[in-house]
N, C-alpha and C positions, 0 to 999 in steps of 0.2 A: 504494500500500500504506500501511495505518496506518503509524506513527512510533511509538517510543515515546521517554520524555524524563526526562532527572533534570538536576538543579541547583542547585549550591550557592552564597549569596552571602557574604559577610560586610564589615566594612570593618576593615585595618589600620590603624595610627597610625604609616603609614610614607609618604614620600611612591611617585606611584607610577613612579616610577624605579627605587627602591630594590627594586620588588617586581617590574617587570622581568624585571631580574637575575637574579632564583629563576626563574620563569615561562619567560623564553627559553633559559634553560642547561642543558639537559637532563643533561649531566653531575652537576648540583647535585641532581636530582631528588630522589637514594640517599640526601641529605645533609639534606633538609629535610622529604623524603613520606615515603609507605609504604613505597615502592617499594626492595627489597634491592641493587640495581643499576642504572643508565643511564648512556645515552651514546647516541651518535652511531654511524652506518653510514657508509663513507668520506665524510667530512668535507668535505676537500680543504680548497679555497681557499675553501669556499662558509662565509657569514657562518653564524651557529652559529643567527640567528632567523631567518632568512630562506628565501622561497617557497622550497619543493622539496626542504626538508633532512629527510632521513630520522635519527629520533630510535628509541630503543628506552628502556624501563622493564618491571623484571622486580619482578612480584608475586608471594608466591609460588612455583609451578611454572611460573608463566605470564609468557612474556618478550611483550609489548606489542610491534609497530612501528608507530609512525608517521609521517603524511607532512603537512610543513607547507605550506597550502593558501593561507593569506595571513598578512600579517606586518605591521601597524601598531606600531613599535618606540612603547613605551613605550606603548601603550590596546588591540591585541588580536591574538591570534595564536587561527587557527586552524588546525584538525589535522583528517585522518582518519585510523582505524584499518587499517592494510594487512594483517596477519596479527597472531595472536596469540589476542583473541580473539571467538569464532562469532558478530561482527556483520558485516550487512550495510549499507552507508551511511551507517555511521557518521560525523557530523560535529561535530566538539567548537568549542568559538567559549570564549574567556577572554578577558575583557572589565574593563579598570582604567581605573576614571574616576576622577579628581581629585574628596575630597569634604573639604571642608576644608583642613587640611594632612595631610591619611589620604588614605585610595585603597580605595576601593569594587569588590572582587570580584566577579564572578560568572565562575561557571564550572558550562557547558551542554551536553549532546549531544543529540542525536539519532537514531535509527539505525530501520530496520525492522523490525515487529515479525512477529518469528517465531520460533518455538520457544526455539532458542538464544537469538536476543535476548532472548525473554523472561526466562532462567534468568539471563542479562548483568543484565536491568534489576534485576533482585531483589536482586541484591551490587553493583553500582554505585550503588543507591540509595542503601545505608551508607558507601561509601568516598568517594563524592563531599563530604559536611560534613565527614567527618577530612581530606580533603585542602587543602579550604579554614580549615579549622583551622591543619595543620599549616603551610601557605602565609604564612595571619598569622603565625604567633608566629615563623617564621623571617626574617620582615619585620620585625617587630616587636626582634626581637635584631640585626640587619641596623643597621638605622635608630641604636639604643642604641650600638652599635659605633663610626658615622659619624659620632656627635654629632647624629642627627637626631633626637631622641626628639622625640611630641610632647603635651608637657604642656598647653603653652598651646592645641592642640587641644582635650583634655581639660577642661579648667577653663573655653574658652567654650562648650565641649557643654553643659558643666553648667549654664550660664547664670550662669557666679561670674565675671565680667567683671574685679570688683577684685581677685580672687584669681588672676587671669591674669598681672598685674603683679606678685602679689607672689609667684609661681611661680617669675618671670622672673630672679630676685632672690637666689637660691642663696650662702648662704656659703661658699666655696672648703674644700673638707675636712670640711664637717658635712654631717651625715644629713639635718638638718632646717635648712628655705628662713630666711633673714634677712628682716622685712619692711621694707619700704622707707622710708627715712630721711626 
């Protein structure tokens, strides 16, 4: 049967540990997505990213369950949809590569396409970039938290290599960078 497919990339200025954390904790979903609610179906002793843990996220009317199909801690966790909603084969894949000192998103499904799914693909198309939105900037204030911000990312993206140094260079209590002596 066709497939039908959406997917969002973008990259944080977080490393991707830090973006992890958000990705594998389905508890945090409610706290950095769309999502009004999530968590987990008995738990147990079973690790919170790992093969086989059944997660939930509620959108809306519509409470999500999913099941995690593989677990690469820190680069990708993949899911399918168990109930919730009217996909068939669904398989979602969230993929964080190291791109600099940032972490490069993507996040992908696939599922069969029929009726339902198709009405799925239509609002999945829009919720898929806010969620990868939402994912950085929670990363993003994540990272700012831990002291991981990353400037000196920023300034050699720009290609301002000497302005990387004098980034690095911050006067303790001012707004604005000291440059180097």
């Amino acid at each position: 049967m066709a497939q039908l497919h959406v997917e969002a990339e973008g990259v944080a200025q977080a490393a991707p540990e830090v973006v992890w954390e958000l990705v594998a904790n389905a508890d945090s979903y409610s706290q950095w997505g769309l999502w009004s609610a999530s968590g987990y179906e008995n738990l147990g002793a079973q690790a919170p990213d790992g093969a086989g843990v059944i997660r939930w996220m509620r959108y809306g009317r519509t409470t999500t369950v999913e099941k995690v199909l593989e677990s690469q801690r820190g680069r990708r966790l993949v899911y399918t949809v168990v109930k919730g909603i009217p996909v068939r084969n669904y398989r979602a894949d969230v993929t964080l590569t190291p791109e600099g000192e940032g972490t490069h998103i993507r996040w992908a499904a696939s599922w069969d396409r029929t009726l339902p799914g198709r009405i799925v693909h239509r609002k999945l198309r829009s919720i898929y970039p806010d969620v990868v939105s939402s994912l950085i900037a929670a990363a993003e204030r994540s990272a700012a938290r831990l002291g991981m911000t990353a400037l000196p990312v920023m300034a050699a993206a720009a290609g301002r290599l000497a302005a990387q140094a004098w980034l690095l260079t911050l006067s303790p209590g001012s707004a604005s960078p000291t440059p180097p002596r």
